[in-house]
C-alpha positions in Angstrom: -61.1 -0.8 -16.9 -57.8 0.3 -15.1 -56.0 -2.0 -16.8 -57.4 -1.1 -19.8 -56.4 2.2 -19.9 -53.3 1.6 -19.2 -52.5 0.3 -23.0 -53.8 3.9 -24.4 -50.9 5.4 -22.4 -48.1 3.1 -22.0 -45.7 2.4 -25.2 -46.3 -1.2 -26.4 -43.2 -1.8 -27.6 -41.9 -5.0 -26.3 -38.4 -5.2 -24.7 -36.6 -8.5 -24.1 -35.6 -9.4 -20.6 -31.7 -8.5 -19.0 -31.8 -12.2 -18.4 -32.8 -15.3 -19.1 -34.9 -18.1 -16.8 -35.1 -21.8 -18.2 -38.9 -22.6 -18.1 -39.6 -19.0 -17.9 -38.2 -17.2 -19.9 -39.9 -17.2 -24.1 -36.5 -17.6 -26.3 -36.1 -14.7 -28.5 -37.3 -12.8 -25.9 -34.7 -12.8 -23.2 -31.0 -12.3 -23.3 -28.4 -14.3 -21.7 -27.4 -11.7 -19.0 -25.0 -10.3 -17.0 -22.3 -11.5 -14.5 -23.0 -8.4 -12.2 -25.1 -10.7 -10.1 -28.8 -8.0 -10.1 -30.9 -11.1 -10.9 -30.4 -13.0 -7.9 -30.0 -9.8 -5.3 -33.0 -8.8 -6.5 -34.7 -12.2 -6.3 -33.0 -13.0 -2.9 -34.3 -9.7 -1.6 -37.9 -10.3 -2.4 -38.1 -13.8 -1.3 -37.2 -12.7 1.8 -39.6 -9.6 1.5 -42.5 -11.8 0.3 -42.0 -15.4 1.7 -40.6 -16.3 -1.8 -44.3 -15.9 -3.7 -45.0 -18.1 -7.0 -44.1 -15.5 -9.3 -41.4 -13.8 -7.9 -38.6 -14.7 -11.0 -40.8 -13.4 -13.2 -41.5 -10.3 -11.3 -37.6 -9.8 -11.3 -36.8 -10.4 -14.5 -39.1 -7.4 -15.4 -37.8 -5.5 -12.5 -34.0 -6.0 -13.5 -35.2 -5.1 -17.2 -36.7 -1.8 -15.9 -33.6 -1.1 -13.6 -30.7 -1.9 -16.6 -32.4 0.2 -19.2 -33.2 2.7 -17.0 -37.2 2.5 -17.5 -40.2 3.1 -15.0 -41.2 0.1 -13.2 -45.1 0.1 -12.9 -46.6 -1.9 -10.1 -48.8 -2.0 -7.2 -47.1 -4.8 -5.7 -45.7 -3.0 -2.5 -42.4 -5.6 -1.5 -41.2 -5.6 -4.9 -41.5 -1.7 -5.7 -39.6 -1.6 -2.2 -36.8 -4.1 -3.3 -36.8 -1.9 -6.8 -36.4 1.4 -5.1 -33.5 0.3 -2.6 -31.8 -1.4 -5.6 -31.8 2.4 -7.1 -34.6 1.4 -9.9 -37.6 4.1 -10.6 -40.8 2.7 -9.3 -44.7 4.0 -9.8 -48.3 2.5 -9.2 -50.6 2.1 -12.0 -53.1 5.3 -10.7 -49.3 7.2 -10.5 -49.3 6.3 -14.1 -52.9 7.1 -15.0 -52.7 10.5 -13.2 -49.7 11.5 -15.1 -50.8 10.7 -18.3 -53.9 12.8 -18.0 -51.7 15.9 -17.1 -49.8 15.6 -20.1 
């Protein structure tokens, strides 16, 4: 029901990734990315974080989205919001989000 909810309050508008994966990545919905080298700090820094989980490049391709446009990462997933957050990226939890929205 959570997660339901969250599609009443969060904007469904769907922004392509800062980079791209090969076997991950959906074309047309990716860019090529940049040379500044986020991608793989990020992903370095929560493999190391996290014992380099299954889903980890996708979890940082979202989180280096979030962090180049300057958007709201929303996740409960404690190592990444941790890696997001020391990278200088904006971080809240989905009941963050919920609460909020039922202020405004």
């Amino acid at each position: 029901q959570a997660l339901l909810a969250m599609f009443t309050v969060v904007d469904s508008t769907q922004v392509p990734t800062a980079s791209a994966v090969w076997g991950v990545s959906e074309w047309g919905a990716a860019e090529w990315g940049s040379q500044d080298g986020l991608f793989e700090s990020l992903l370095i820094k929560l493999n190391e974080k996290n014992k380099s989980k299954n889903n980890n490049v996708r979890d940082v391709l979202i989180a280096e989205t979030a962090i180049q446009r300057n958007l709201v990462l929303v996740t409960d997933d404690s190592d990444l919001a941790e890696v997001v957050r020391n990278t200088g990226g904006t971080v809240m939890g989905h009941a963050q989000l919920l609460s909020d929205s039922h202020a405004c």
